[in-house]
C-alpha positions as CSV (number, residue, x, y, z in Angstrom):
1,X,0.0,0.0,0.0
2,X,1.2,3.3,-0.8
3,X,0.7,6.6,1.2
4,X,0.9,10.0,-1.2
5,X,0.9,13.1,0.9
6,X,0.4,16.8,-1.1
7,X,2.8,19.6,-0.1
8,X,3.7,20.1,3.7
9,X,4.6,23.8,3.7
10,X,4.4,24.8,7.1
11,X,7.3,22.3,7.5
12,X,9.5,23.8,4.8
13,X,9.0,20.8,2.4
14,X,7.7,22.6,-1.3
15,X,7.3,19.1,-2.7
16,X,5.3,15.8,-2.2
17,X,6.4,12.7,-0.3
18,X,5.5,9.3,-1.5
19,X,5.9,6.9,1.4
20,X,5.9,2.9,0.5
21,X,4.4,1.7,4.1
22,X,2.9,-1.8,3.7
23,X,2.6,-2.9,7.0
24,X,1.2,1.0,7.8
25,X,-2.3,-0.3,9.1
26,X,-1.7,-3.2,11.3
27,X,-3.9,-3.1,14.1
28,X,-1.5,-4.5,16.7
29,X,2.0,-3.2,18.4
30,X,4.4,-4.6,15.8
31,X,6.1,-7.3,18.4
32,X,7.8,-10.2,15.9
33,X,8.1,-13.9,17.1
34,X,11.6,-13.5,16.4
35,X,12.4,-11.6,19.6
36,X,10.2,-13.1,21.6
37,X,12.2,-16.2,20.5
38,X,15.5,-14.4,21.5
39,X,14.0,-13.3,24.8
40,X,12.9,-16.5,26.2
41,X,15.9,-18.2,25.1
42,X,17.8,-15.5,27.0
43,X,15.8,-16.4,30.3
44,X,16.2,-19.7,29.7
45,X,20.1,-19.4,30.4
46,X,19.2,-17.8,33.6
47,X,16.3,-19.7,34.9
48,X,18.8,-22.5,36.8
49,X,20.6,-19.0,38.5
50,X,17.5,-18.1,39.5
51,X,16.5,-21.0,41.2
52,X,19.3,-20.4,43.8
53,X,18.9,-17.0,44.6
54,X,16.9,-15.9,47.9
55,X,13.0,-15.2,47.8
56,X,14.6,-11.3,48.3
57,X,17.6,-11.3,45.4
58,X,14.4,-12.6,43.0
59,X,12.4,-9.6,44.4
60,X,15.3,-7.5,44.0
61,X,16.0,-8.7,40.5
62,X,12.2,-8.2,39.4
63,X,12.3,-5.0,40.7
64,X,15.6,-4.0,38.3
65,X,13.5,-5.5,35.7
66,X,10.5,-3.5,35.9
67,X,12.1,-0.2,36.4
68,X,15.5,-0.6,35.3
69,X,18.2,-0.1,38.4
70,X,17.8,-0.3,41.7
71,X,18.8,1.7,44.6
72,X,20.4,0.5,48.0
73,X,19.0,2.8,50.3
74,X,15.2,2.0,48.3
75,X,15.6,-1.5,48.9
76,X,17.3,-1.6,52.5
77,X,14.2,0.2,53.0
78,X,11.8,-2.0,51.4
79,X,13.0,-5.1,52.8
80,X,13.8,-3.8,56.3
81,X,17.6,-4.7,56.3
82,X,20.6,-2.9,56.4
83,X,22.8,-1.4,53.8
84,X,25.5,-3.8,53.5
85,X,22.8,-6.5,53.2
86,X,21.8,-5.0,49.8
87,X,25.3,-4.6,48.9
88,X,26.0,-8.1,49.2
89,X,22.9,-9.4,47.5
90,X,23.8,-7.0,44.5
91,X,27.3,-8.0,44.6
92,X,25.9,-11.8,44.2
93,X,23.5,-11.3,41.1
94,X,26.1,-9.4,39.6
95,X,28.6,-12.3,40.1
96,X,25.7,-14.3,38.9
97,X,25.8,-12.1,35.5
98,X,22.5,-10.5,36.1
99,X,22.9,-7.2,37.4
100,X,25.9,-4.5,36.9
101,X,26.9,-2.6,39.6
102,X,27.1,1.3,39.4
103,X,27.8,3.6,42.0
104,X,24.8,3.5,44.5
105,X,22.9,0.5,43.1
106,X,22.9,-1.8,40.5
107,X,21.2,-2.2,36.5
108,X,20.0,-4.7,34.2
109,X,23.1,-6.2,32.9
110,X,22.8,-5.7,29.0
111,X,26.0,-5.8,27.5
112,X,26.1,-3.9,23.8
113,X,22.9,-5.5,22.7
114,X,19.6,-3.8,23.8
115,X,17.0,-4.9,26.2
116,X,14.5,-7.0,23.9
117,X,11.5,-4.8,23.1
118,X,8.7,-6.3,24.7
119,X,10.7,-6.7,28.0
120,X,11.5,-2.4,27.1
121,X,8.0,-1.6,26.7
122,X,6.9,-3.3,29.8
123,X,10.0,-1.6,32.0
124,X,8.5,1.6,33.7
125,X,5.7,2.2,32.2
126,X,3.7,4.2,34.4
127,X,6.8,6.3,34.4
128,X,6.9,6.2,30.5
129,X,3.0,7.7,30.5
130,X,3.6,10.2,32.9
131,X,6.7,11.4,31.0
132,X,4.6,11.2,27.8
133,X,2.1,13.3,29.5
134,X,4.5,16.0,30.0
135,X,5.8,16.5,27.0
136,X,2.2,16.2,24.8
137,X,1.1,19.3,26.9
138,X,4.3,21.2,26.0
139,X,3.0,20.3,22.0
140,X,0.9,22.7,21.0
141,X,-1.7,21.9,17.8
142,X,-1.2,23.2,14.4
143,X,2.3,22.0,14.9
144,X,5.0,19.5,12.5
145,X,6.6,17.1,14.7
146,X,9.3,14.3,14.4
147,X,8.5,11.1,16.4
148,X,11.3,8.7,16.1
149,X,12.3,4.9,18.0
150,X,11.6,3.7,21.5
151,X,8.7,2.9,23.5
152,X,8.7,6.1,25.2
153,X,8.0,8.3,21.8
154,X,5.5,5.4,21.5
155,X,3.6,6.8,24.9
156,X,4.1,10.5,23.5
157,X,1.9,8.9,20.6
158,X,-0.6,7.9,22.6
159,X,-1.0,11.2,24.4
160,X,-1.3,13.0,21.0
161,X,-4.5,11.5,20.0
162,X,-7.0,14.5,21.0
163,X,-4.4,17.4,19.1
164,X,-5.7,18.3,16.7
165,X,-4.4,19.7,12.8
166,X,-0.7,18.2,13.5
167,X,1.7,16.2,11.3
168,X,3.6,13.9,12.5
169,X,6.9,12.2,10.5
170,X,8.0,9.0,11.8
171,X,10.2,6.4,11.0
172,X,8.3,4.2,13.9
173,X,6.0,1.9,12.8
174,X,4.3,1.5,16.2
175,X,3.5,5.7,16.1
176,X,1.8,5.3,12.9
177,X,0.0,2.7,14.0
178,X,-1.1,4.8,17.2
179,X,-1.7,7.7,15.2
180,X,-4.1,6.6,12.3
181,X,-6.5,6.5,14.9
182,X,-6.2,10.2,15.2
183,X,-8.2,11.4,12.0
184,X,-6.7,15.2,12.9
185,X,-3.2,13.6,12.6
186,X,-0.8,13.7,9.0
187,X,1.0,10.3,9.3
188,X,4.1,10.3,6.9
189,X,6.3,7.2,7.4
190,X,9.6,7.1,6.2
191,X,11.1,4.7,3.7
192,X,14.3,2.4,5.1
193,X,15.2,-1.1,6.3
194,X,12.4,-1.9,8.6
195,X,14.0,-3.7,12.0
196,X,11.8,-6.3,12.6
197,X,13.0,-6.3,16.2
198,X,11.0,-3.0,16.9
199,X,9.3,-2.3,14.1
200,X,12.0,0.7,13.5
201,X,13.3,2.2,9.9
202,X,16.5,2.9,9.7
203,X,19.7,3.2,7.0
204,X,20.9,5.6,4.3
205,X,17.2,5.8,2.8
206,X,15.4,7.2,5.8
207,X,18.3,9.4,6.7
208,X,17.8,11.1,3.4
209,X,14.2,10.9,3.8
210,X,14.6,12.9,6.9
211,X,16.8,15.5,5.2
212,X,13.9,16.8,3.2
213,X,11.7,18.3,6.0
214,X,12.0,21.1,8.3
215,X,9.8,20.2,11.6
216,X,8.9,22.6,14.7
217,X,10.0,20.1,17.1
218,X,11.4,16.9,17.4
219,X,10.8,14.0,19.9
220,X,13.4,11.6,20.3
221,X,14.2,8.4,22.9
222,X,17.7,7.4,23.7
223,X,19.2,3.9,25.0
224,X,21.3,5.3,27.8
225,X,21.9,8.4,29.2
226,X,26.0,9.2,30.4
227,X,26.0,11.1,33.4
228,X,28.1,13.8,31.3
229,X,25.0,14.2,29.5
230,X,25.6,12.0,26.2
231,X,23.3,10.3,24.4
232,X,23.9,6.9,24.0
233,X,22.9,3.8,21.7
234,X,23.6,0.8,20.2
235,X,22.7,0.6,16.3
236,X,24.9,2.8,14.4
237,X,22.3,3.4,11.7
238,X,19.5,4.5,14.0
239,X,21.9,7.1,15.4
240,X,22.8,8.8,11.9
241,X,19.2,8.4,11.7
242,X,18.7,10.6,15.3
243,X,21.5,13.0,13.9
244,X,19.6,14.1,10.9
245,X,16.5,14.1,13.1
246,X,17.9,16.5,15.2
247,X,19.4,19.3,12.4
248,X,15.9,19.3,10.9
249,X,14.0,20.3,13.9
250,X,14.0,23.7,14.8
251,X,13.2,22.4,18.9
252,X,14.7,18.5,20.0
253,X,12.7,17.2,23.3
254,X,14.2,14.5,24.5
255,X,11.7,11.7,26.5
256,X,13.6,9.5,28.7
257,X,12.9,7.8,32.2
258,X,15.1,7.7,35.0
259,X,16.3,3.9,34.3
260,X,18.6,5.1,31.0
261,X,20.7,7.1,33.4
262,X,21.8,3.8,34.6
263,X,23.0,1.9,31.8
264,X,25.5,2.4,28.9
265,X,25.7,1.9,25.0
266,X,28.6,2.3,22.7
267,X,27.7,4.6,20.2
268,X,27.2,9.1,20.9
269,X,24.1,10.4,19.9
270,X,24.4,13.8,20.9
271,X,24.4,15.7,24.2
272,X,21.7,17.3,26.3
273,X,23.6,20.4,25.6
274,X,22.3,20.4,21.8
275,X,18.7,19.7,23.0
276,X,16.2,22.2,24.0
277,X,13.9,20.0,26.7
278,X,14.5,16.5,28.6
279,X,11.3,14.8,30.0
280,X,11.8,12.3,32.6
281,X,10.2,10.9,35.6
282,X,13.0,11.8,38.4
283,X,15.0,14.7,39.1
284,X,18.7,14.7,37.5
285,X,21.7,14.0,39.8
286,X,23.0,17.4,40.7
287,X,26.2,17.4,38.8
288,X,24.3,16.5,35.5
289,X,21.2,19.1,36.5
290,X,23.9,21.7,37.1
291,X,25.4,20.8,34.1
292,X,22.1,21.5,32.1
293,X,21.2,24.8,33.4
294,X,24.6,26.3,32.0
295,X,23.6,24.4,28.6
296,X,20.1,26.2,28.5
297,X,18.5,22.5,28.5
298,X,15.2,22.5,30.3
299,X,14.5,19.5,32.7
300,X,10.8,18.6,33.3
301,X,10.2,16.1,35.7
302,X,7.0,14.8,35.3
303,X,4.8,13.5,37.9
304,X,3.1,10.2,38.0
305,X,0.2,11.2,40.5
């Protein structure tokens, strides 16, 4: 199926866009049997470790899964034990090659491969919404926007469905699929490789497609978040995808929850000092929020009441 859109002048664009989308009107979260395939086998590997670890490592470790990190002083609190308690149990499952240690806690171990996408989408989520709360509100209608990977852009999605007169560019299939619903909503969906993993489009193609608009803002996810304010990921071609989303936006919000401060990736982005807003669901640490205030990068930390 093809998708022709006329002229998109308010975005800069003096010439039509043909987008060839065949999958554009599935009706479900594009979630392939493929990873889910790669996900179980993954727990597989770990479901004999499991099996010896203590009824409170298990709640510690489902806890790291469901939001990402986990914090010593939370869980001595939680579990009513002390401090070097927690430490020990973190220093275990990390021996154990489940979680990493970081200063103050401990993450999901992940290597340079991403966390599979369903168990991403699940992660945080209440934290996700509130985030994509947040930023909807600061969207204002009559607007061009860039919505590009991640599950969190994917919430932003779903909180744009009452705007109304907006256009929204995407090289996620999951945000078109959100957004047809939205009959006020231009869906343009770029051309590329699609990633069956996510349902992303990435490579030269949708980097060049990108190159031909001029949008009023940009929302984009990250895979990590360095506490000297880089962006971080782990596909190459999705970040020269990011890049050229970011010059052809005249505003970059950036939606990310508190768990990507935690983890690490091997391939720069960007930095929150080229970005004009990051949404998240907890407040910076101070070096990094200090850091952004003599940037000029807003920080909104959105609530989840």
């Amino acid at each position: 199926m093809q998708l022709r859109h006329g002229p998109l002048r308010r975005c800069g664009v003096d010439k039509g866009v043909t987008a060839s989308i065949g999958l554009a009107t599935m009706d479900r979260t594009f979630a392939p049997a493929a990873q889910k395939s790669a996900v179980s086998l993954a727990a597989g590997t770990q479901r004999n470790v499991r099996l010896a670890l203590s009824f409170r490592q298990s709640e510690i470790l489902d806890i790291a899964r469901a939001e990402g990190r986990v914090v010593v002083e939370d869980l001595a609190r939680r579990f009513d034990v002390t401090l070097q308690t927690i430490r020990r149990d973190l220093t275990e499952l990390s021996d154990s090659g489940l979680l990493d240690r970081v200063h103050g806690g401990a993450v999901l171990r992940i290597g340079v491969a991403n966390i599979g996408y369903e168990e991403r989408r699940r992660m945080n989520d209440a934290g996700k919404a509130a985030i994509a709360r947040a930023c909807a509100a600061a969207i204002p209608e009559n607007s061009s926007l860039i919505l590009n990977l991640g599950t969190t852009t994917e919430a932003v999605a779903r909180e744009l469905m009452a705007h109304r007169n907006i256009t929204v560019i995407t090289n996620n299939m999951n945000v078109a699929n959100i957004l047809v619903a939205n009959p006020s909503c231009e869906v343009i969906v770029a051309g590329g490789a699609l990633r069956r993993s996510d349902g992303g489009l990435v490579g030269e193609l949708t980097t060049q497609f990108f190159e031909q608009f001029k949008v009023d803002i940009a929302v984009i996810g990250t895979s990590a978040l360095d506490r000297d304010g880089d962006l971080l990921d782990f596909d190459l071609a999705e970040v020269r995808v990011s890049k050229a989303i970011i010059r052809q936006a005249r505003r970059t919000f950036l939606v990310a929850d508190h768990s990507k401060l935690g983890r690490s990736a091997p391939a720069r982005l960007a930095s929150l000092s080229e970005l004009d807003c990051l949404f998240t669901d907890r407040p910076l640490p101070e070096d990094l929020a200090r850091r952004c205030a003599e940037w000029g990068t807003e920080v909104s930390v959105a609530s989840q009441g």
